[in-house]
CHARMM-style PDB file with segment names, atoms N, HN, CA, C and O in Angstrom:
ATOM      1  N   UNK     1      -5.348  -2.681  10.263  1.00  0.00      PROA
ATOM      2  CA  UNK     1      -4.379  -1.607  10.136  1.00  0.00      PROA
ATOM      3  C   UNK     1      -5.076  -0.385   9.540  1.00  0.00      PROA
ATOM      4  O   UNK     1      -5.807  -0.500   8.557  1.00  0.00      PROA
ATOM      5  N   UNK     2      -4.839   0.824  10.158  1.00  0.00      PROA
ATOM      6  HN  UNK     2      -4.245   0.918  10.957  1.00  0.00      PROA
ATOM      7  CA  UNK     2      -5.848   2.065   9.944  1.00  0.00      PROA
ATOM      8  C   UNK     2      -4.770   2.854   8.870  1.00  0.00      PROA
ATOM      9  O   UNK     2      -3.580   3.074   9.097  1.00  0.00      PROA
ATOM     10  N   UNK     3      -5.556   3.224   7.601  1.00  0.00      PROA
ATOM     11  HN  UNK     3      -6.522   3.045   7.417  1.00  0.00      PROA
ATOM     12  CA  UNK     3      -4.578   3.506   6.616  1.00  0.00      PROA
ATOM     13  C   UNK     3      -4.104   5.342   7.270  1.00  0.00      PROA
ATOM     14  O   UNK     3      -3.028   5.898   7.054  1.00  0.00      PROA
ATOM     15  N   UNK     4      -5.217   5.888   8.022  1.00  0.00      PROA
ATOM     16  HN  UNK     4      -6.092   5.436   8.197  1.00  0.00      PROA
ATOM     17  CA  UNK     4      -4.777   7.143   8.168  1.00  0.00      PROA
ATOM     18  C   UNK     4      -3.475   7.274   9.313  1.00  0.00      PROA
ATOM     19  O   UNK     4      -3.093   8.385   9.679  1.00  0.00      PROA
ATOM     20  N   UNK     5      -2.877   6.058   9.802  1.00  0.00      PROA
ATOM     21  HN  UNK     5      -3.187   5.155   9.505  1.00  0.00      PROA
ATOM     22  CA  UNK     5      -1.365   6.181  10.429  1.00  0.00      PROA
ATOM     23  C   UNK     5      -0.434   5.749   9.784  1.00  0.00      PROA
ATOM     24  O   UNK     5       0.704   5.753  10.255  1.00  0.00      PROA
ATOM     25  N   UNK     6      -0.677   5.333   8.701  1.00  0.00      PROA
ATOM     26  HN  UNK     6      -1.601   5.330   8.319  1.00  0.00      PROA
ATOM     27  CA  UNK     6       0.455   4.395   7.760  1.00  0.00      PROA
ATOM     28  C   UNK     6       1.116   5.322   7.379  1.00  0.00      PROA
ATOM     29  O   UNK     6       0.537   6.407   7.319  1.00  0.00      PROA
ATOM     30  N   UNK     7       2.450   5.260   7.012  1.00  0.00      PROA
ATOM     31  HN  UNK     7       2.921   4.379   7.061  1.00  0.00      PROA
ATOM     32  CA  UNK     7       3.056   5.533   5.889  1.00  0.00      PROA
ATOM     33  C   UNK     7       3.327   5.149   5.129  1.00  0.00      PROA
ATOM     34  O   UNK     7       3.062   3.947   5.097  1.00  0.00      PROA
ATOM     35  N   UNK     8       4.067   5.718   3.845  1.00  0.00      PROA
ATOM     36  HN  UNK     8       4.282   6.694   3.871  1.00  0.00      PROA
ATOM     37  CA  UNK     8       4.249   4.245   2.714  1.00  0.00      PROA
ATOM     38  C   UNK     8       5.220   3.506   2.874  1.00  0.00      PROA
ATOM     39  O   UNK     8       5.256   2.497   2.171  1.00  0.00      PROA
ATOM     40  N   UNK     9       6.187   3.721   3.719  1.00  0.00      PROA
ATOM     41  HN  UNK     9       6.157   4.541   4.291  1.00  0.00      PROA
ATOM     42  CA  UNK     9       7.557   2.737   3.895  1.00  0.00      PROA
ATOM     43  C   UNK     9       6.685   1.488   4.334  1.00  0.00      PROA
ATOM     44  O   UNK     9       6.786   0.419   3.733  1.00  0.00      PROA
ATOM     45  N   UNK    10       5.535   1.725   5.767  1.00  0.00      PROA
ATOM     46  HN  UNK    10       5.453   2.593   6.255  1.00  0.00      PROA
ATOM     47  CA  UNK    10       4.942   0.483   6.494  1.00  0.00      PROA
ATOM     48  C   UNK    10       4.349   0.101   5.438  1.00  0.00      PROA
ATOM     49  O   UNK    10       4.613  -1.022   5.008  1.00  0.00      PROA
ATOM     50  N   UNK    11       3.441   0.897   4.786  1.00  0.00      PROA
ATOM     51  HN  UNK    11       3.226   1.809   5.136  1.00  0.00      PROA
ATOM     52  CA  UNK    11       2.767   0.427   3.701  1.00  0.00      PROA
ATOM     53  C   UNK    11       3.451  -0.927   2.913  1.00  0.00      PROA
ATOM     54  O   UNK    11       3.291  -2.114   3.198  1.00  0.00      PROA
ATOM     55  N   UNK    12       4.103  -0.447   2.046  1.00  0.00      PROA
ATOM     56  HN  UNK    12       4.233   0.517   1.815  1.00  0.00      PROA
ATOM     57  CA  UNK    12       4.888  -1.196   1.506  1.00  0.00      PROA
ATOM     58  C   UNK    12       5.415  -2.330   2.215  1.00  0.00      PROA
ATOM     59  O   UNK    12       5.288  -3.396   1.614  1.00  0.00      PROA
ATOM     60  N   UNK    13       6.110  -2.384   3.617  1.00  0.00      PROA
ATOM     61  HN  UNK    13       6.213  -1.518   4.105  1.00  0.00      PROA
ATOM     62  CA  UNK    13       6.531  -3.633   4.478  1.00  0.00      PROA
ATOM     63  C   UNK    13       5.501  -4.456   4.846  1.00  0.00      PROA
ATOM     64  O   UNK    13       5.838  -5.633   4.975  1.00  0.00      PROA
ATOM     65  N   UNK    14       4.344  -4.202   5.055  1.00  0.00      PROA
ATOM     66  HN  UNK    14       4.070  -3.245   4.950  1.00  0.00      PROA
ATOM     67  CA  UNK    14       2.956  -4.720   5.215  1.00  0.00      PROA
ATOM     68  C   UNK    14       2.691  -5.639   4.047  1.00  0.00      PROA
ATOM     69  O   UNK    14       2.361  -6.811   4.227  1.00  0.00      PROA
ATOM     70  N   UNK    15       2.902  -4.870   2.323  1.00  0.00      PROA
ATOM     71  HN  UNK    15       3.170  -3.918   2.177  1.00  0.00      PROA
ATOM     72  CA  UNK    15       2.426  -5.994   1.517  1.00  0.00      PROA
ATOM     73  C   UNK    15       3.499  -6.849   1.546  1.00  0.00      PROA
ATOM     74  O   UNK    15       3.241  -8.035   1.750  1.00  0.00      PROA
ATOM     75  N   UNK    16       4.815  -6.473   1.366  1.00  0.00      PROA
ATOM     76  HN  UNK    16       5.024  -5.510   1.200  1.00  0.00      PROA
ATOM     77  CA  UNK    16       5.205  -7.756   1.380  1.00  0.00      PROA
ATOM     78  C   UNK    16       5.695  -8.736   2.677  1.00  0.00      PROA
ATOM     79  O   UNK    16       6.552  -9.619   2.652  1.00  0.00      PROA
ATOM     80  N   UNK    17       5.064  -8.393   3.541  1.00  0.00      PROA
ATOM     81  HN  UNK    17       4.368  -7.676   3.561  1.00  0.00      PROA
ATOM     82  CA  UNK    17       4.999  -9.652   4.403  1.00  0.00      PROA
ATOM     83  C   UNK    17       3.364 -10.312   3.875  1.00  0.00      PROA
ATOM     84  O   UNK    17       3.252 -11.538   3.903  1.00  0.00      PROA
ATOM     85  N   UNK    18       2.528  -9.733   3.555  1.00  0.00      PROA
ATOM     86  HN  UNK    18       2.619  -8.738   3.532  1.00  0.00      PROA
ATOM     87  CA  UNK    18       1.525 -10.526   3.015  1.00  0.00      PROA
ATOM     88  C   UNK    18       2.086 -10.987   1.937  1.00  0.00      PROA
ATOM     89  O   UNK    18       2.509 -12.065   2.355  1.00  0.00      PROA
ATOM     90  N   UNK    19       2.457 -10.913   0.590  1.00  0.00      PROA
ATOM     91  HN  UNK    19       2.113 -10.038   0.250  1.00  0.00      PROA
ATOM     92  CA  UNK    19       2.831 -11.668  -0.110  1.00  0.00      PROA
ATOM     93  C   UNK    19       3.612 -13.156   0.460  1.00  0.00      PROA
ATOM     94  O   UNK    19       3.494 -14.363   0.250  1.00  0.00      PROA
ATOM     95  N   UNK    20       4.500 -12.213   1.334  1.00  0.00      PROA
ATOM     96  HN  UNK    20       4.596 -11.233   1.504  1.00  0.00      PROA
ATOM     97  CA  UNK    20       5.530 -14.190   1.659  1.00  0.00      PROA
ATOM     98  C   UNK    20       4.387 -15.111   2.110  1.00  0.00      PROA
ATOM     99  O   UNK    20       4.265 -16.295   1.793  1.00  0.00      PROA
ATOM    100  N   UNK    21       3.356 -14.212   3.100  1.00  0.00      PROA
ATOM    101  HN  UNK    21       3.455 -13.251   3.358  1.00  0.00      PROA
ATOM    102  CA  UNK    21       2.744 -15.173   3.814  1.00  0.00      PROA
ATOM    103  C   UNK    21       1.796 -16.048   2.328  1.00  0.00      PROA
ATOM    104  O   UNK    21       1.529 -17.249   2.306  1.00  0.00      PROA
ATOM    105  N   UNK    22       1.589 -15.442   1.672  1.00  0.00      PROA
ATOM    106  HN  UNK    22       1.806 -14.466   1.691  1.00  0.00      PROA
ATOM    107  CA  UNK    22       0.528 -15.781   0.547  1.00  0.00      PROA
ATOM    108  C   UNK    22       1.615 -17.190  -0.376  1.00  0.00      PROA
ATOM    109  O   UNK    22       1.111 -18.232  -0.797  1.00  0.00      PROA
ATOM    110  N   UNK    23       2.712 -16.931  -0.466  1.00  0.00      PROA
ATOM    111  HN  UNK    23       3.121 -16.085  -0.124  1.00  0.00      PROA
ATOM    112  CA  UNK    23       3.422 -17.661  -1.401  1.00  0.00      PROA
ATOM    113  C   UNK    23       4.315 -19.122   0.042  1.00  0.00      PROA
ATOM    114  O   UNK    23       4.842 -20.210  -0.190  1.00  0.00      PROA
ATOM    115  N   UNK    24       4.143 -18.577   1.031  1.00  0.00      PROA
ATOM    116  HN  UNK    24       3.715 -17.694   1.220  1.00  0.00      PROA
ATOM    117  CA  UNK    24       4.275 -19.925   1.856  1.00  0.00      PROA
ATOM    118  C   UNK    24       3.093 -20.806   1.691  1.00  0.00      PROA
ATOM    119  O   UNK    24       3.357 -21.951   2.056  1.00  0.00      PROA
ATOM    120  N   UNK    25       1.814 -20.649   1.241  1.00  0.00      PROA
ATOM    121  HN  UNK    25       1.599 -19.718   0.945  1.00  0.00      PROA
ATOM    122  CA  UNK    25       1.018 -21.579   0.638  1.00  0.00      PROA
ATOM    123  C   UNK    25      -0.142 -22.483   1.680  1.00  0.00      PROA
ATOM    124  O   UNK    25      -0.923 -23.378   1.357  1.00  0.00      PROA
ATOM    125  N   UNK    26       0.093 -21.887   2.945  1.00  0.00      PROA
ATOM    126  HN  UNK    26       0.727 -21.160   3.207  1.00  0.00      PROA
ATOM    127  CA  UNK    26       0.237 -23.104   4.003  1.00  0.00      PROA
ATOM    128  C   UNK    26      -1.438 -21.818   4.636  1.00  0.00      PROA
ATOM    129  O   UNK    26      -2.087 -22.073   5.650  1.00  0.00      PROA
ATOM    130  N   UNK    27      -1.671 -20.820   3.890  1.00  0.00      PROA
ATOM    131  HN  UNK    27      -1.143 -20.613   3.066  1.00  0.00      PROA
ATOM    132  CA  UNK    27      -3.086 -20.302   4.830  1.00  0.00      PROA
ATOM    133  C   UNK    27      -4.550 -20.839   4.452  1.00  0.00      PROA
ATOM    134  O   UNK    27      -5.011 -21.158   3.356  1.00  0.00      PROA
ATOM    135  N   UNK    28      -5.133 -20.830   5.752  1.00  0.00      PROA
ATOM    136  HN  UNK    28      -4.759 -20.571   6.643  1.00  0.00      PROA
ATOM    137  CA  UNK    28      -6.417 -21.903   5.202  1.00  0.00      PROA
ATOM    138  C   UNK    28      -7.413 -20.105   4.536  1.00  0.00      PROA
ATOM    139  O   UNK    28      -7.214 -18.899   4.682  1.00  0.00      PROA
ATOM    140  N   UNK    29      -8.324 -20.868   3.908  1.00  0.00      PROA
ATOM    141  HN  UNK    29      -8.486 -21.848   3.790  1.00  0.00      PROA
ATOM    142  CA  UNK    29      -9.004 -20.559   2.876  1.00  0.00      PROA
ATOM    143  C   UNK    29      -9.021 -18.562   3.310  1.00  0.00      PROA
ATOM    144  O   UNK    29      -8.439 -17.608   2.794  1.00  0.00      PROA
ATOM    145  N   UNK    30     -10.126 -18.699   4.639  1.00  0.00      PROA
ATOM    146  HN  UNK    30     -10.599 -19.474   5.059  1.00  0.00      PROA
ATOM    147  CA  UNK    30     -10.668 -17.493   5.548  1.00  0.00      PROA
ATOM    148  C   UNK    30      -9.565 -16.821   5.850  1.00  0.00      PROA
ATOM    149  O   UNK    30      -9.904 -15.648   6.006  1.00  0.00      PROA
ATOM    150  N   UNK    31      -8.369 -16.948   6.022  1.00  0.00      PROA
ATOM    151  HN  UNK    31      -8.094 -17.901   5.896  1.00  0.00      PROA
ATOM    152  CA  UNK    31      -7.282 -16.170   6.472  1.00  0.00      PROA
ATOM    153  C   UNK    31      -6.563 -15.655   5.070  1.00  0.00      PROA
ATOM    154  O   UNK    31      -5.716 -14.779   5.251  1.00  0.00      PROA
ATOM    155  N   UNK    32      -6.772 -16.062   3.728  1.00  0.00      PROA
ATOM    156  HN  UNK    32      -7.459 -16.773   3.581  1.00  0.00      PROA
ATOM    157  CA  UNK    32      -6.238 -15.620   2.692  1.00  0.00      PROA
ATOM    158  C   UNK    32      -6.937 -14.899   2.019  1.00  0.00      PROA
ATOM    159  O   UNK    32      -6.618 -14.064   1.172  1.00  0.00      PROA
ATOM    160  N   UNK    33      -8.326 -15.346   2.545  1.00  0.00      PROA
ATOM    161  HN  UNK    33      -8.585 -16.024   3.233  1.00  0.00      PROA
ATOM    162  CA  UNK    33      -9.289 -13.965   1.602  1.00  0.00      PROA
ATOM    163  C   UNK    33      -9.091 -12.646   3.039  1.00  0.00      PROA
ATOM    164  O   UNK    33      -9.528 -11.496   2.988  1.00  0.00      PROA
ATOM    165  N   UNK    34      -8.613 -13.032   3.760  1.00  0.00      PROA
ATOM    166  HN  UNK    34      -8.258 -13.966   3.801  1.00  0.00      PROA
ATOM    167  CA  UNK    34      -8.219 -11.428   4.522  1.00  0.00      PROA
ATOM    168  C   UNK    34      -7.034 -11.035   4.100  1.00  0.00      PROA
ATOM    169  O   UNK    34      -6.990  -9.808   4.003  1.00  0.00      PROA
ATOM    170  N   UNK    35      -6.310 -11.430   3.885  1.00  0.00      PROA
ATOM    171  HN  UNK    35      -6.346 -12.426   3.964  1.00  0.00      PROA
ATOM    172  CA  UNK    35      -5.283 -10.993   3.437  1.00  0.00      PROA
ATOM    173  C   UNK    35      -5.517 -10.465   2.134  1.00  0.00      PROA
ATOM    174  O   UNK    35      -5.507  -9.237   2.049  1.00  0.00      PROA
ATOM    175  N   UNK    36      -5.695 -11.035   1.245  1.00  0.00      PROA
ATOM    176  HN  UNK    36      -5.703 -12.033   1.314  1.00  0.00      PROA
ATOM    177  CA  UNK    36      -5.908 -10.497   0.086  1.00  0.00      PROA
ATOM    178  C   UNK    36      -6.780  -9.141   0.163  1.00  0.00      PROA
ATOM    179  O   UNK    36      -6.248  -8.105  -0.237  1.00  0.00      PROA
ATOM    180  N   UNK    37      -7.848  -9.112   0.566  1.00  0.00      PROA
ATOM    181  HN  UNK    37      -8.280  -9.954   0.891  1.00  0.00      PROA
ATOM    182  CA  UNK    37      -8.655  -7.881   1.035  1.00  0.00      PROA
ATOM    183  C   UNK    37      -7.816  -6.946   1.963  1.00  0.00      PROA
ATOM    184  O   UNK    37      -8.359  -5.842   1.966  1.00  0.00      PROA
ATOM    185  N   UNK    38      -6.502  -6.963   2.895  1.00  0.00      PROA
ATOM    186  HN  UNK    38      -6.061  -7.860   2.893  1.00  0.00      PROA
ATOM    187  CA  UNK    38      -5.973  -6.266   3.359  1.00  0.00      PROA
ATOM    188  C   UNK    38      -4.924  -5.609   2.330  1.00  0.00      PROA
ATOM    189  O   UNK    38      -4.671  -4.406   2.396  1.00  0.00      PROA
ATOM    190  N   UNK    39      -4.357  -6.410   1.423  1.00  0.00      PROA
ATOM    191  HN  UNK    39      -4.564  -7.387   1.369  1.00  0.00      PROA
ATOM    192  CA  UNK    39      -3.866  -5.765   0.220  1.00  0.00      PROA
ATOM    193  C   UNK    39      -4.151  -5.446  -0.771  1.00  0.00      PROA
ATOM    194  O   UNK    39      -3.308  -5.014  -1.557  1.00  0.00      PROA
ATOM    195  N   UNK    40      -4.982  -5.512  -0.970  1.00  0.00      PROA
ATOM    196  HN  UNK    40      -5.667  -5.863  -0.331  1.00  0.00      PROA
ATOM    197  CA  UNK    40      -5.750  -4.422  -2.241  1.00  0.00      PROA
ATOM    198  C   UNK    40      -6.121  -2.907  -1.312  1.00  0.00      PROA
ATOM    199  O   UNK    40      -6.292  -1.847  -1.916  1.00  0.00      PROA
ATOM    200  N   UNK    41      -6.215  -3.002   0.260  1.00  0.00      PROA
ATOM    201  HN  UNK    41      -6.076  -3.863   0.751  1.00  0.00      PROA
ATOM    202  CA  UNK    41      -6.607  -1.821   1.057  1.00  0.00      PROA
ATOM    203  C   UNK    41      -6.053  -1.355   0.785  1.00  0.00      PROA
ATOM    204  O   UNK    41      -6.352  -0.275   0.274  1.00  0.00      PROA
ATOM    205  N   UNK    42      -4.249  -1.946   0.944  1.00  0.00      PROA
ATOM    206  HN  UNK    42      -4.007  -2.823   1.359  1.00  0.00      PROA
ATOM    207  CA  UNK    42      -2.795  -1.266   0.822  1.00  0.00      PROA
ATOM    208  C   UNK    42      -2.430  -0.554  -0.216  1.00  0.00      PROA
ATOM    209  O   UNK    42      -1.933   0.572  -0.250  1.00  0.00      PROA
ATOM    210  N   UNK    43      -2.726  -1.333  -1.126  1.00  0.00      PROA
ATOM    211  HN  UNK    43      -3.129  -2.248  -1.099  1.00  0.00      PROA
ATOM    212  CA  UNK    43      -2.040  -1.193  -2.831  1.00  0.00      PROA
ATOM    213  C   UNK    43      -2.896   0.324  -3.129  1.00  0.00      PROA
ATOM    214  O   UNK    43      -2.317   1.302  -3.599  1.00  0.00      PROA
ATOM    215  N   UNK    44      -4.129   0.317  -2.822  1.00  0.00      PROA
ATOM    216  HN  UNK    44      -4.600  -0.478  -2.440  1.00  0.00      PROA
ATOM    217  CA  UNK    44      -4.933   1.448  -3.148  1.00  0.00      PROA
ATOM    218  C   UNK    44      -4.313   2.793  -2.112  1.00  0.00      PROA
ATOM    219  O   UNK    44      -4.355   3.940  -2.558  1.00  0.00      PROA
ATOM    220  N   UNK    45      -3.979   2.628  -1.284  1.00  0.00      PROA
ATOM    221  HN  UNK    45      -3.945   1.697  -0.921  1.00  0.00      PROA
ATOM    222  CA  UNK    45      -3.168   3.950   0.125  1.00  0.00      PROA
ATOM    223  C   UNK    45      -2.466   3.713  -0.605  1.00  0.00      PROA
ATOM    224  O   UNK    45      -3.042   4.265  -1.542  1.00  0.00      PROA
ATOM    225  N   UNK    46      -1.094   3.073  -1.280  1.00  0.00      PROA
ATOM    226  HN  UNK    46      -0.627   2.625  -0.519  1.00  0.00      PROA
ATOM    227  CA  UNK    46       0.522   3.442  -1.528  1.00  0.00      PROA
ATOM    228  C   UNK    46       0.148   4.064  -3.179  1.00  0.00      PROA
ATOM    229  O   UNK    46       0.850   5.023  -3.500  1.00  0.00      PROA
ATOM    230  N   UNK    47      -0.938   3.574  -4.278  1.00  0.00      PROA
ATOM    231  HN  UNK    47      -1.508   2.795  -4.017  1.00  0.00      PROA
ATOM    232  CA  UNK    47      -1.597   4.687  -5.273  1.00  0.00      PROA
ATOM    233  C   UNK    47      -1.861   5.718  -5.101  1.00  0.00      PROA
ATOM    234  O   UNK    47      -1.183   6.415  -5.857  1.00  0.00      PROA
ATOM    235  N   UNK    48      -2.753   6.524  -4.268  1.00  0.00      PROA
ATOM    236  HN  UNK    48      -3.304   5.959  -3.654  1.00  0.00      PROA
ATOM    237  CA  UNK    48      -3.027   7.412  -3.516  1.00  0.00      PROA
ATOM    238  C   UNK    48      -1.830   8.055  -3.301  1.00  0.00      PROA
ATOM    239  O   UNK    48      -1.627   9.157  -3.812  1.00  0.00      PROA
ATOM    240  N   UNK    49      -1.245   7.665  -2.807  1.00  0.00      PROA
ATOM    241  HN  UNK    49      -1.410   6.771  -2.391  1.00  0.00      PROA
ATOM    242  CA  UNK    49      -0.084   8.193  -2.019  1.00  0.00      PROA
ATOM    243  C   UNK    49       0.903   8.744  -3.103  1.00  0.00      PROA
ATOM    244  O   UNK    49       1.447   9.822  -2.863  1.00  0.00      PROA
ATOM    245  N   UNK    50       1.115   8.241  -4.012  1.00  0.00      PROA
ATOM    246  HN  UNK    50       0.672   7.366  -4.207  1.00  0.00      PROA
ATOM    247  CA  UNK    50       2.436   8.112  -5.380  1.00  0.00      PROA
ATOM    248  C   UNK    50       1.756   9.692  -6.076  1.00  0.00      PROA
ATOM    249  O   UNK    50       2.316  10.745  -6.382  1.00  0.00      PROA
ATOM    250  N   UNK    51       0.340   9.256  -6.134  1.00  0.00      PROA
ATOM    251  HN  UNK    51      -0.115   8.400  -5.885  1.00  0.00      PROA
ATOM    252  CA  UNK    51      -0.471  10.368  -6.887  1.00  0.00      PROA
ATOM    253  C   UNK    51      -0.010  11.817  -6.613  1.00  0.00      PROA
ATOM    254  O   UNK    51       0.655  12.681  -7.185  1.00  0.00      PROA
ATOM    255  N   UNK    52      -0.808  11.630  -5.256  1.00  0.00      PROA
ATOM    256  HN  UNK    52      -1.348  10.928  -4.792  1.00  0.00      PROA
ATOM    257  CA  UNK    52      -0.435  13.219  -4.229  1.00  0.00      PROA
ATOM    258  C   UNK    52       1.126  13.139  -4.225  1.00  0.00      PROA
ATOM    259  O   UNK    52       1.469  14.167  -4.808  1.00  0.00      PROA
ATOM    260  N   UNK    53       2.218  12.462  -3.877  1.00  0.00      PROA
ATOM    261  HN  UNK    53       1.939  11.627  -3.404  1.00  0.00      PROA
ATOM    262  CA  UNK    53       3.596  13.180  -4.369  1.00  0.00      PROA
ATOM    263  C   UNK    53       3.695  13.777  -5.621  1.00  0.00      PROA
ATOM    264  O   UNK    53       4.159  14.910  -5.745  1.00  0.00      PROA
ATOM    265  N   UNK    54       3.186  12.925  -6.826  1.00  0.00      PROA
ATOM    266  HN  UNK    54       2.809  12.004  -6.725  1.00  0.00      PROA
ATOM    267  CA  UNK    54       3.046  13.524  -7.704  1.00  0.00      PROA
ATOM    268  C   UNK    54       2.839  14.460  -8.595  1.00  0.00      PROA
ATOM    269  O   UNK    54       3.315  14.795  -9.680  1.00  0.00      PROA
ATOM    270  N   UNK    55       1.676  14.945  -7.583  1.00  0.00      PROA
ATOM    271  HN  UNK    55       1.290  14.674  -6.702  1.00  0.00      PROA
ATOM    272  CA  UNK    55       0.356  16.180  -8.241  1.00  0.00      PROA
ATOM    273  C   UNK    55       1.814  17.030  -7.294  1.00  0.00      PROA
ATOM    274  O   UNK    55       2.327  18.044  -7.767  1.00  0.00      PROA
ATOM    275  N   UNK    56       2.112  16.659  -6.488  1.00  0.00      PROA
ATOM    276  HN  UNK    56       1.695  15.835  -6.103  1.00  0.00      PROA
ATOM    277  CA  UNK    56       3.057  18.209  -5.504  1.00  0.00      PROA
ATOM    278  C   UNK    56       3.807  18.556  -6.253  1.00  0.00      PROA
ATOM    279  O   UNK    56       3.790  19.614  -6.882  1.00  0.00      PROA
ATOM    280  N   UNK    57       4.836  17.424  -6.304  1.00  0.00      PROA
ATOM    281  HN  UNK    57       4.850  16.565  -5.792  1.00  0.00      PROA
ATOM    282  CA  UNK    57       5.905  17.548  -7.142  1.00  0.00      PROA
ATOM    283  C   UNK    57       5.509  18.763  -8.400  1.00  0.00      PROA
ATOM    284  O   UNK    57       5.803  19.945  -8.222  1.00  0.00      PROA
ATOM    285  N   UNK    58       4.915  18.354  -9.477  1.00  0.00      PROA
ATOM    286  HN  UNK    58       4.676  17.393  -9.621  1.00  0.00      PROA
ATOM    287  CA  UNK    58       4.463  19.238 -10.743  1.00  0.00      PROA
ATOM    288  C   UNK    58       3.838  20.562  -9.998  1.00  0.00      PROA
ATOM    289  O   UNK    58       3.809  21.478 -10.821  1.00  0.00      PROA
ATOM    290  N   UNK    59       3.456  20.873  -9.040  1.00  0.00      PROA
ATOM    291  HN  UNK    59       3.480  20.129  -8.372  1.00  0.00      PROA
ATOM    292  CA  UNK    59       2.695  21.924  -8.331  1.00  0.00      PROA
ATOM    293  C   UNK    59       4.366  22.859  -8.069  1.00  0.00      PROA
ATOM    294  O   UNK    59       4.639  23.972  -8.518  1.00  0.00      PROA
ATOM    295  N   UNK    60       4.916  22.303  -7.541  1.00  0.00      PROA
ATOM    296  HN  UNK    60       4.695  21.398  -7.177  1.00  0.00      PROA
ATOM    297  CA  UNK    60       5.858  22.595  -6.979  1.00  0.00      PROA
ATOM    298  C   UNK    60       7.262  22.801  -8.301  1.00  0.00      PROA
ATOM    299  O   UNK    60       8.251  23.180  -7.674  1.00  0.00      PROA
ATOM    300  N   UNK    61       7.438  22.737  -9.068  1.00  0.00      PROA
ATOM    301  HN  UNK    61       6.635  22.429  -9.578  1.00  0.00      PROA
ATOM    302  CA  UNK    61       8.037  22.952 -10.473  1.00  0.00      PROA
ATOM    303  C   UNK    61       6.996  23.831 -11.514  1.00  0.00      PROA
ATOM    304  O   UNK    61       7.437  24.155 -12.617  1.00  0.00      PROA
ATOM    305  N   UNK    62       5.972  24.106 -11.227  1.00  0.00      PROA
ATOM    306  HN  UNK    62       5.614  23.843 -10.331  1.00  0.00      PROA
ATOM    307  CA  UNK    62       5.371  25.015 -12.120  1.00  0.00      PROA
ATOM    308  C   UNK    62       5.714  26.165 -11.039  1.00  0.00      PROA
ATOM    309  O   UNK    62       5.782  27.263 -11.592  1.00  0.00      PROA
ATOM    310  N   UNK    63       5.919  26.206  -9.824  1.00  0.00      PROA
ATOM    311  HN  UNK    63       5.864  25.314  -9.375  1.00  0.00      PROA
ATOM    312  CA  UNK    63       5.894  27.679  -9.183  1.00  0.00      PROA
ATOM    313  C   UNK    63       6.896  27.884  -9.538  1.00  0.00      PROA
ATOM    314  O   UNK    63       6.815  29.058  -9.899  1.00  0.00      PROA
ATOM    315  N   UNK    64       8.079  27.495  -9.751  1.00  0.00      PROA
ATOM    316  HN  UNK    64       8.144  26.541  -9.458  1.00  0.00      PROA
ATOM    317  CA  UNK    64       9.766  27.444 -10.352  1.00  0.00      PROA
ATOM    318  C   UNK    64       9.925  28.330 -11.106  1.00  0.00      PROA
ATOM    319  O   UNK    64      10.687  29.284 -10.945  1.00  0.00      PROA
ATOM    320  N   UNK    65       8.806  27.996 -12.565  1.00  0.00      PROA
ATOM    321  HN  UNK    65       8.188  27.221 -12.696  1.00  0.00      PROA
ATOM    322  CA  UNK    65       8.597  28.676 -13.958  1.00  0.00      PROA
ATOM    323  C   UNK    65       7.962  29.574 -13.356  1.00  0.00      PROA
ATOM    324  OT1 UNK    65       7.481  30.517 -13.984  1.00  0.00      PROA
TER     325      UNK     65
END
């Protein structure tokens, strides 16, 4: 999954279908270290992401003042 088409709604629906899949218990070894490595990809894009609303947001209330 290419983080530069994501948004954070998919973002977000992405980890937690990896989580269920992670807590159904049932993935062999090689398929859970991808997963896990696909969500830490995630978790780091939906950080990113929170940031830059963030930094706008305050950008965008100091032009106010």
């Amino acid at each position: 999954m290419k983080t530069e088409e994501l948004t954070y709604a998919d973002a977000q629906k992405r980890l937690e279908e990896i989580v269920h899949q992670i807590e159904e218990n049932n993935q062999d070894i090689d398929k859970l270290c991808d997963l896990v490595k696909e969500a830490k990809e995630l978790l780091a894009f939906c950080k990113n992401k929170l940031f830059d609303v963030e930094n706008n947001v305050k950008k965008i209330m100091e032009e106010e003042n």
